[in-house]
MARTORLUM-309263 format. One record per residue (C-alpha): residue number from 1; residue in one letter; x negated, y, z negated. Coordinates in Angstrom, 2 decimals, m for minus. Each point is the difference from the previous one (the first is absolute). Example, Ala and Ser with C-alpha at 12.3 -4.5 7.8 and 13.67 -1.06 7.14 Angstrom:
# MARTORLUM-309263
> pos / code / c1 / c2 / c3
> 1 / A / m12.30 / m4.50 / m7.80 $
> 2 / S / m1.37 / 3.44 / 0.66 $
END
This chain:
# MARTORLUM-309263
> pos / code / c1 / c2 / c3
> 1 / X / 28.18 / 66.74 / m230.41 $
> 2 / X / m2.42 / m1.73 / 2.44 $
> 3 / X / m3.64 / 0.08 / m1.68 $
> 4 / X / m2.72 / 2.14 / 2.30 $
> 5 / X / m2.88 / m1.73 / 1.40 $
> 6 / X / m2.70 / 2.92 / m0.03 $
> 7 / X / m3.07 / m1.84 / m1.49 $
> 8 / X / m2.99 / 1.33 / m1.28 $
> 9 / X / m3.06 / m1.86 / 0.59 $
> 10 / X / m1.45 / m0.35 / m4.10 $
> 11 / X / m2.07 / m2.68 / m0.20 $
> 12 / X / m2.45 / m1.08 / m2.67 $
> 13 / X / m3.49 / 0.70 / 1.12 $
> 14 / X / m0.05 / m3.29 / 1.47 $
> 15 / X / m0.41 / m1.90 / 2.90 $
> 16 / X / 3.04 / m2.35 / 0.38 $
> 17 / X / m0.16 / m3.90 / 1.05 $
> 18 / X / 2.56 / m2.61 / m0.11 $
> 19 / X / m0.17 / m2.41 / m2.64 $
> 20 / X / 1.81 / m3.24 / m0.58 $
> 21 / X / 1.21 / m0.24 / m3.56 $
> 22 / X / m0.44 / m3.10 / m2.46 $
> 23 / X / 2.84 / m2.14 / m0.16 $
> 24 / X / 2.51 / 2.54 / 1.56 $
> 25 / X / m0.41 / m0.56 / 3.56 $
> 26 / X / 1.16 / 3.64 / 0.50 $
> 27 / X / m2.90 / 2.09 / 1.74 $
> 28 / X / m0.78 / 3.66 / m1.62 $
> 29 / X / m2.21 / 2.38 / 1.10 $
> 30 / X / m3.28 / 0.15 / m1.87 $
> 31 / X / m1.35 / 3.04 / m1.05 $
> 32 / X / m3.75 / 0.66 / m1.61 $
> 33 / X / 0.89 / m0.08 / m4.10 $
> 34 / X / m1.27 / 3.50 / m2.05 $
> 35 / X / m1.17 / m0.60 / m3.53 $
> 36 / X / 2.95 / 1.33 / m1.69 $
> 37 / X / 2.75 / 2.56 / 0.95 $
> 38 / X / m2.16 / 3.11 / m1.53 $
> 39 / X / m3.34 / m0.72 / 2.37 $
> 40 / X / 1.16 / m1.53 / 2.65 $
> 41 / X / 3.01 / 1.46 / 1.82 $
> 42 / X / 0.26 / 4.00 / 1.57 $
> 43 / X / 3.18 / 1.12 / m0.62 $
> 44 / X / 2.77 / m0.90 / 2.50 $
> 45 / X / 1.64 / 2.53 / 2.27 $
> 46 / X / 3.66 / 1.16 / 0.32 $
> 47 / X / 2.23 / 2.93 / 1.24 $
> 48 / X / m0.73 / 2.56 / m2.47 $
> 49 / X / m3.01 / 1.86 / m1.02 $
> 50 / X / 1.40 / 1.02 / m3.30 $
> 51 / X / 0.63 / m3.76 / m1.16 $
> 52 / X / m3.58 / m1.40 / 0.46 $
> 53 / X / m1.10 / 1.69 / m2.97 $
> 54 / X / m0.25 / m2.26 / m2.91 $
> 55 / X / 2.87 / 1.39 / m2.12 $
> 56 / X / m1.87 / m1.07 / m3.18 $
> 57 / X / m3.18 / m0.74 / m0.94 $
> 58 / X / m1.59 / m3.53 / 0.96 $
> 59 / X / 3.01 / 0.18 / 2.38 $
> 60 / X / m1.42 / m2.35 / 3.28 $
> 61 / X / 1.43 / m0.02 / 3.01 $
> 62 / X / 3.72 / 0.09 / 0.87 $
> 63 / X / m0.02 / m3.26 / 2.24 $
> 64 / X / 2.07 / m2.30 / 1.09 $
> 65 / X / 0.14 / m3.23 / m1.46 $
> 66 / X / 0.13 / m2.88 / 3.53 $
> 67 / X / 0.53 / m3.39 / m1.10 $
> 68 / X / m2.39 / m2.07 / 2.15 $
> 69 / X / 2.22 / m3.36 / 0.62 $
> 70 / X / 3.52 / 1.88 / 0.47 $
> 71 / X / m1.89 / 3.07 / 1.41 $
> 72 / X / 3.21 / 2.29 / m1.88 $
> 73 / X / m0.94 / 2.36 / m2.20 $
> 74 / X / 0.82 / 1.17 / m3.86 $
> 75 / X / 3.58 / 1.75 / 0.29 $
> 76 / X / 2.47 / 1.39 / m2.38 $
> 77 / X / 3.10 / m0.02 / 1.76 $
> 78 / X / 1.40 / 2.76 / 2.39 $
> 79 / X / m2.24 / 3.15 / 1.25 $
> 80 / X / 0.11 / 2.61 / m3.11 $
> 81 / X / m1.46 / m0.76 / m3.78 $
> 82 / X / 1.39 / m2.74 / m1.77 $
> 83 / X / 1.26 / m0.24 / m3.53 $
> 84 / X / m0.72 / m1.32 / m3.38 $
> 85 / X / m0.22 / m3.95 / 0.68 $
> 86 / X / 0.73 / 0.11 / 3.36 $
> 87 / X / m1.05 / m3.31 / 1.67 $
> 88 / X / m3.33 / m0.07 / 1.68 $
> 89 / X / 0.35 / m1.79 / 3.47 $
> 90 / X / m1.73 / m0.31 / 3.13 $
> 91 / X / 0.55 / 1.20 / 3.42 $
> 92 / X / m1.19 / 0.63 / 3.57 $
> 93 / X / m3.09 / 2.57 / m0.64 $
> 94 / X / m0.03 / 3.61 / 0.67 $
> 95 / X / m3.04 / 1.81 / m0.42 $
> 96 / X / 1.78 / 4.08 / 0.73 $
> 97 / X / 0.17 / 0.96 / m3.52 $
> 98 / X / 2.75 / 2.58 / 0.75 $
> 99 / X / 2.32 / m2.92 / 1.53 $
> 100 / X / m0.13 / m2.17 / m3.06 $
> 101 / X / m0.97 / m1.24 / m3.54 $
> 102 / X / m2.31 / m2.29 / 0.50 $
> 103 / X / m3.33 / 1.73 / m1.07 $
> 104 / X / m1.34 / m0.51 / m3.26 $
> 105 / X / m2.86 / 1.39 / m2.35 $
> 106 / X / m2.11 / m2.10 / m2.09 $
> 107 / X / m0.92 / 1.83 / m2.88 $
> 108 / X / m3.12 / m1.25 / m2.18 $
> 109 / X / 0.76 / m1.00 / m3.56 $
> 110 / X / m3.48 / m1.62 / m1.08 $
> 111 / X / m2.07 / m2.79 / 0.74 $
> 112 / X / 0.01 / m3.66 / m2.20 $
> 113 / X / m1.50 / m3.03 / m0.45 $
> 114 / X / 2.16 / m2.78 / 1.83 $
> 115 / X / m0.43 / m3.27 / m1.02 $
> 116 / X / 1.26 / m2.58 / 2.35 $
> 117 / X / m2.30 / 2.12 / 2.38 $
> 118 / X / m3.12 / 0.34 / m2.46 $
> 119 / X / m0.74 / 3.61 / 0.87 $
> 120 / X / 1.60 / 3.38 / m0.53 $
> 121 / X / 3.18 / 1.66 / 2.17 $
> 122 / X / 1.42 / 3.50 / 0.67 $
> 123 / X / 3.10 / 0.08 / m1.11 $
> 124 / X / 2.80 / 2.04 / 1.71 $
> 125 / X / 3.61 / 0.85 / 0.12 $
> 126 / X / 2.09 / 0.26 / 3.35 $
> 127 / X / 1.50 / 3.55 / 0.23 $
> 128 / X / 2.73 / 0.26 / 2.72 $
> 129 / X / m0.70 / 3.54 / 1.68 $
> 130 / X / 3.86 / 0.88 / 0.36 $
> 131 / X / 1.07 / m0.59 / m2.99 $
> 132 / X / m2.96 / m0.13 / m2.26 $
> 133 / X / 1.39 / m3.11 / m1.73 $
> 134 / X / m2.27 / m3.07 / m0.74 $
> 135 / X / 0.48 / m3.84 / 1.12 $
> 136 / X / 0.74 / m1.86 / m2.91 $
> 137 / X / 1.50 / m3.47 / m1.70 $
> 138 / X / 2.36 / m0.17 / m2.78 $
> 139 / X / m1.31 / 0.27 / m3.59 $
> 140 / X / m3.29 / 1.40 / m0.82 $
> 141 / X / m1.82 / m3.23 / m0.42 $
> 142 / X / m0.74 / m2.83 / 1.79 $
> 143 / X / 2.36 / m1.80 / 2.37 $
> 144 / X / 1.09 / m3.30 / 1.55 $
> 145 / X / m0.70 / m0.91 / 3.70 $
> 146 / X / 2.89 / 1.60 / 2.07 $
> 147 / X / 0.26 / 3.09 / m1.40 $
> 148 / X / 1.68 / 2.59 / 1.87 $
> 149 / X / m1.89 / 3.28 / 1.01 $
> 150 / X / 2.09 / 3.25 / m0.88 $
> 151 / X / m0.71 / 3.71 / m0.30 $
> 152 / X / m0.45 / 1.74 / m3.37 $
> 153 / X / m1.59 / 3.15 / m1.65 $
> 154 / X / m3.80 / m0.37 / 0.21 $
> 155 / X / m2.02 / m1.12 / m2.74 $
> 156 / X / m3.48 / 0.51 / 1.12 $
> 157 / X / m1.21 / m2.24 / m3.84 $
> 158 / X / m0.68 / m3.27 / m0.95 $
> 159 / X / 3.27 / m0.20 / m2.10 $
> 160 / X / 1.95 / m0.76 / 3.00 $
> 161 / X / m0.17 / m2.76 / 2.83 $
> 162 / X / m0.32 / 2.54 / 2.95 $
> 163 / X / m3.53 / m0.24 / 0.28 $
> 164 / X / m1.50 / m2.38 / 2.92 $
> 165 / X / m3.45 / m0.69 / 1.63 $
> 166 / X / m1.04 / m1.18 / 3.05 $
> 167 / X / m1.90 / m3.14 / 1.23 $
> 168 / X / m1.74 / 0.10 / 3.33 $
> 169 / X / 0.61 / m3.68 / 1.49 $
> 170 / X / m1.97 / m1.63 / 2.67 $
> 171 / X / m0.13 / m3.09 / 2.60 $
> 172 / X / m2.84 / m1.24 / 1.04 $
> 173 / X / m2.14 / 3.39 / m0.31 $
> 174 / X / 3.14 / 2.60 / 1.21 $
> 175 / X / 1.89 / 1.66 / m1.87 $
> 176 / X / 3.44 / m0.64 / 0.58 $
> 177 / X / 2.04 / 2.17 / m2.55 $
> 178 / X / 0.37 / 0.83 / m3.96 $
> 179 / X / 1.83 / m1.29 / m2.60 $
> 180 / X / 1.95 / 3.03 / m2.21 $
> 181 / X / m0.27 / m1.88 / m3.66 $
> 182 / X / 2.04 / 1.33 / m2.97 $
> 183 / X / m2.10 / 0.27 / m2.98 $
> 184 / X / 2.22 / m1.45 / m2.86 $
> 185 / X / 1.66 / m2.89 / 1.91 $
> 186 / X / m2.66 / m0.89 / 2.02 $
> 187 / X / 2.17 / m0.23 / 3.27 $
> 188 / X / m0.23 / 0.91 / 3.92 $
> 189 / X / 2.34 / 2.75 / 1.49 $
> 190 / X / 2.16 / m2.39 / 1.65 $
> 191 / X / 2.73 / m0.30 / 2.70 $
> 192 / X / 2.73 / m2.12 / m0.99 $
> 193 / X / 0.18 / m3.04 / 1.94 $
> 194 / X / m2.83 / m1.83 / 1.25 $
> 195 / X / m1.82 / 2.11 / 2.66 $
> 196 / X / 2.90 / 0.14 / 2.08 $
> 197 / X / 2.01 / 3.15 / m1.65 $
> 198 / X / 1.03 / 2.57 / 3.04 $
> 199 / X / 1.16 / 3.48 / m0.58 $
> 200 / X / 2.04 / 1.04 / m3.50 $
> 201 / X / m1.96 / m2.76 / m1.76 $
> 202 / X / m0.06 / 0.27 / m3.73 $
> 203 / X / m3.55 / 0.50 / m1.00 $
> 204 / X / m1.09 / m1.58 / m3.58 $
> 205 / X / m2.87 / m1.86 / m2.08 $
> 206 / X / m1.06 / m3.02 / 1.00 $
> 207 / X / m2.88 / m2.74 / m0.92 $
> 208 / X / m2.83 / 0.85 / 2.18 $
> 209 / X / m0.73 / m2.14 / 3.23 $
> 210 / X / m1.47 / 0.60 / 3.09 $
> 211 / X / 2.53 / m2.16 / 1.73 $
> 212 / X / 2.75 / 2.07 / m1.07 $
> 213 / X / 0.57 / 3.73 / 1.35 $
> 214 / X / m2.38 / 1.84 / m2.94 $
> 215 / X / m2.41 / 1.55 / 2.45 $
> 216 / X / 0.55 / 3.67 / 0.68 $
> 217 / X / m2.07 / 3.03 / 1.20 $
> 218 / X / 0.20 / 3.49 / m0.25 $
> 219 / X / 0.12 / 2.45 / 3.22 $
END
């Protein structure tokens, strides 16, 4: 079933520049950074009125999730809703929401005190809008780089390790992308490999690095 190109133009409110990345030698298009994912971004546009309500409250967007080295975007495999830890993949973007299941809310869980940062973070989890199921890692605790990324029932608390925040990340001056960090394990959303995964890459946890393929935005 060939995938249909109809694109909507959602773009952050943004100007966008090319920016060569640290280390990676892969360029990505840079994009002006918003504070944090509740004041900074309008809410993305798709093909259905009825689906850009939040569905819950402190429910942001949906978007879709563009990795900015591989330029494929967060995928659970096939065109319907997934299933109960389903792998979480990437592949060529489609921004119809009627054609696919790549859109995603972001639904605000509360905001901590990050360490390793030194100032505090909104904390979300990563609803899929098809099948309302959350990206997650085995266990409910911290995990070990390499993780894989599945699909599970949403638990929007602490006492799980589905909650992530972002970190804008800049070279010289532009902003060139964000880092999705999960809050117990301290890792990057990750595609397996080393920025060269193509489509039906495995995405997982990995330790952060800006010469790796961590850097995402939302559209």
């Amino acid at each position: 079933m060939p995938r249909m190109r109809n694109r909507i133009a959602v773009l952050l409110a943004a100007t966008m520049a090319t920016a060569l990345l640290v280390g990676s030698g892969v360029a990505a298009a840079a994009t002006a950074a918003p504070t944090s994912l509740k004041g900074g971004m309008s809410a993305a546009k798709g093909g259905g009125v009825a689906r850009l309500a939040a569905e819950e409250p402190n429910d942001y967007g949906p978007y879709v999730i563009e990795n900015m080295i591989t330029h494929y975007c967060v995928d659970i495999p096939g065109y319907g809703p997934g299933y109960v830890n389903a792998p979480v993949t990437q592949f060529t973007c489609n921004y119809w929401m009627d054609d696919d299941n790549q859109f995603f809310w972001f639904k605000y869980v509360q905001s901590v005190y990050v360490p390793s940062l030194g100032y505090d973070r909104d904390l979300y989890t990563i609803r899929n809008v098809d099948d309302d199921l959350c990206l997650d890692v085995s266990g409910y605790g911290w995990v070990a780089p390499g993780a894989k990324v599945s699909e599970y029932y949403c638990n929007h608390s602490n006492s799980d390790n589905q909650l992530y925040y972002e970190v804008s990340k800049y070279v010289a001056g532009t902003y060139v992308g964000r880092w999705f960090v999960n809050y117990k394990s301290g890792l990057c959303l990750d595609v397996e490999g080393y920025a060269n995964g193509g489509p039906n890459t495995r995405l997982g946890l990995y330790t952060c690095s800006m010469s790796d393929d961590h850097l995402w935005t939302i559209r």
